[in-house]
C-alpha positions as CSV (number, residue, x, y, z in Angstrom):
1,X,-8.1,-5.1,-15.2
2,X,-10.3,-4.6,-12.5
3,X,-10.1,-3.0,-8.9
4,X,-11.5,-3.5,-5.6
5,X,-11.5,-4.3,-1.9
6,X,-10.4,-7.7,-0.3
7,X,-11.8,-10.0,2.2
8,X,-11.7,-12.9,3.8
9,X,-11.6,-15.0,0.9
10,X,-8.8,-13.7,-0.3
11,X,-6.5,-14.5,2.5
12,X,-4.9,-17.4,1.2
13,X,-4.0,-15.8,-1.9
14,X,-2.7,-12.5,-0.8
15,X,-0.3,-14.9,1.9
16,X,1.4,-16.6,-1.4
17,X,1.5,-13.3,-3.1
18,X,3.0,-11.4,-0.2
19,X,5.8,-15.1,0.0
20,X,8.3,-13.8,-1.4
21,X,8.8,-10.3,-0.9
22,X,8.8,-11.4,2.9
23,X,11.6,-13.6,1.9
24,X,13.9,-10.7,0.3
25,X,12.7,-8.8,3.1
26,X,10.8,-6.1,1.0
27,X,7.5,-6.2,3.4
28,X,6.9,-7.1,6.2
29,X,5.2,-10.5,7.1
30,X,1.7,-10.0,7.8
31,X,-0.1,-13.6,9.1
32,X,-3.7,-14.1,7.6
33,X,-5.8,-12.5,10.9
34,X,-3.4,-9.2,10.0
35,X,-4.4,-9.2,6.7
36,X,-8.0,-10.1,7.1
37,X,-8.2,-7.1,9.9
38,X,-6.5,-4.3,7.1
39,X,-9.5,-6.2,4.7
40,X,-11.0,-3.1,4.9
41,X,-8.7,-0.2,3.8
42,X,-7.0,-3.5,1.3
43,X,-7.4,-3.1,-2.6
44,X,-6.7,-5.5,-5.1
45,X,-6.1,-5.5,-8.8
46,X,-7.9,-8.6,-10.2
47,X,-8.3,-9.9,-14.3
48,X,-11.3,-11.6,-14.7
49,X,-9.5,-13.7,-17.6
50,X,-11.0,-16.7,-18.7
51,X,-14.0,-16.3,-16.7
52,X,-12.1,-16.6,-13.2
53,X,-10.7,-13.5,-11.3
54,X,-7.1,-14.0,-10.8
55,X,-5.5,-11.3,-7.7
56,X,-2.9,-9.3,-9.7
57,X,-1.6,-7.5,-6.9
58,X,-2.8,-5.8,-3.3
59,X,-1.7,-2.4,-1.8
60,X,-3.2,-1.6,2.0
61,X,-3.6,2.3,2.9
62,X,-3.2,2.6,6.8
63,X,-4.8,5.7,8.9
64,X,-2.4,7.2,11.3
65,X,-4.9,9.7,12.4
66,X,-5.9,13.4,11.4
67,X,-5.5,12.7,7.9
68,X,-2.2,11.3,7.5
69,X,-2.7,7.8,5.7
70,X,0.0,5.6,4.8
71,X,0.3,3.5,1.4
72,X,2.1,0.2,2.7
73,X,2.2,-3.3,1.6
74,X,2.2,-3.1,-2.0
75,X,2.9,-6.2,-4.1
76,X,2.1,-7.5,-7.3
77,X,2.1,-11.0,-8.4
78,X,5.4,-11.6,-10.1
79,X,3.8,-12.5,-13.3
80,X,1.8,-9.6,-13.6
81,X,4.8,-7.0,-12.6
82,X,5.6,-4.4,-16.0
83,X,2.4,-3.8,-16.9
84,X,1.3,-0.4,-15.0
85,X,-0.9,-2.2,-12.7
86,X,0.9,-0.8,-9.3
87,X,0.4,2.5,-10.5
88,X,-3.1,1.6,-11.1
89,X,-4.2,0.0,-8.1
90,X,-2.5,2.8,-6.0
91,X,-4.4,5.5,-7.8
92,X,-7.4,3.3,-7.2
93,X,-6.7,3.2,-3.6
94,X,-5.8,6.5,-2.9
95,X,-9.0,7.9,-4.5
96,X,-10.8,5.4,-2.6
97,X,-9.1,7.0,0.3
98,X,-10.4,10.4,-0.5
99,X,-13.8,9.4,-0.9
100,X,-14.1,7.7,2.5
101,X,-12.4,10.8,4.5
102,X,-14.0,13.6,2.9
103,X,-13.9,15.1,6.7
104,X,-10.5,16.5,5.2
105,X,-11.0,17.5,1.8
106,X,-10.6,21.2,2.9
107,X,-7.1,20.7,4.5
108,X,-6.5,18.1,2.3
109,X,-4.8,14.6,2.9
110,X,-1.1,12.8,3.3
111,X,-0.1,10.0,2.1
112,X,3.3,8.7,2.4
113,X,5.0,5.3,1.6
114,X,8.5,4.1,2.6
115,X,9.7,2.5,-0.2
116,X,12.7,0.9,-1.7
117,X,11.4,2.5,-5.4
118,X,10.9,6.0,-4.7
119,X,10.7,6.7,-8.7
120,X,7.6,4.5,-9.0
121,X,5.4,7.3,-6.7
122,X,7.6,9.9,-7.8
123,X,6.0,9.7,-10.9
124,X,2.7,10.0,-9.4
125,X,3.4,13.2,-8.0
126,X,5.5,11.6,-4.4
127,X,8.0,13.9,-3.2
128,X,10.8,12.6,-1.3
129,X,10.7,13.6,2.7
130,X,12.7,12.8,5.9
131,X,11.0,9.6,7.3
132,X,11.7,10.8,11.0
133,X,8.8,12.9,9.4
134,X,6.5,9.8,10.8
135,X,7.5,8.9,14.2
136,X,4.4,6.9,14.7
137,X,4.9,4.4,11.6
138,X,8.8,4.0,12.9
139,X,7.3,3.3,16.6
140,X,4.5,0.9,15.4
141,X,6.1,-0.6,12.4
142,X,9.8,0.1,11.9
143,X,10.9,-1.2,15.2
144,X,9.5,-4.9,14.3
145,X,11.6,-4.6,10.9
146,X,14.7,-6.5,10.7
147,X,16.2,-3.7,8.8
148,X,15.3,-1.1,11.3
149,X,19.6,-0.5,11.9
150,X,20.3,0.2,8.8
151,X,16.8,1.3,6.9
152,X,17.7,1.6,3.4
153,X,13.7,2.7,2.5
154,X,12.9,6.3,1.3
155,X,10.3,8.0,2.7
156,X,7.9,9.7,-0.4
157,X,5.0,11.9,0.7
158,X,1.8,13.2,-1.0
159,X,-0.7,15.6,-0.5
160,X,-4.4,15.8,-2.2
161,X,-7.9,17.4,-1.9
162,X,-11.3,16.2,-3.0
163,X,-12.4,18.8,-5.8
């Protein structure tokens, strides 16, 4: 398994991966000039198996300003799901995170994630908060949800430093 950032390239194949949670309404739709403008702060989980790379799964971490980043987006291809490679890719991406914003490594940085599966970053050290705790991700994000009446995502929050 292998990690790193997406690009245009991979446009087509993060839409068909992203299908159908739209569908079940887990994410939220994202068209391809979305995804291609979150390229940058996108990483993917890829296997190189049989000499072709093969996306695995995606997860996009979104700046809300003064340190406060949000881990949003993540899927992984159902035939790859069971096999720790969320947890994976997250870590990737969060330390990825860190390393690019080391402007807050003293105060530290937030990440937070509204999720449906508040266990999965529980067990990376998540703590459940209030998501009225984010007004800004409700304003820009929540209101275009379909669910946004009757959210039935927990928000999960967690805080780290560069060493």
């Amino acid at each position: 398994m292998n990690y790193r950032g997406a690009d245009s390239r991979d446009i087509p194949v993060l839409l068909d991966i992203f299908s159908p949670y739209v569908e079940k309404r887990v994410v939220l739709y994202r068209s391809g000039e979305q995804i291609l403008k979150e390229a940058e702060d996108t990483y993917l989980s890829t296997d190189p198996t049989d000499g072709k790379e093969k996306i695995q799964g995606s997860v996009t971490i979104k700046s809300f300003g003064d340190g406060l980043f949000e881990v949003r987006g993540l899927v992984i291809s159902p035939l790859h799901q069971g096999k720790n490679i969320g947890r994976g890719l997250v870590e990737y991406a969060l330390q990825k995170t860190l390393e690019k914003n080391s402007q807050w490594k003293d105060r530290g940085i937030r990440f937070f994630a509204l999720t449906l599966v508040p266990v999965f970053f529980e067990k990376m050290g998540f703590l459940r908060v209030e998501k009225e705790k984010y007004p800004a991700k409700i304003f820009f994000d929540c209101n275009q949800c379909a669910k946004k009446d009757h959210c039935d995502e927990i928000a999960v929050e967690k805080i780290m430093r560069l060493p």
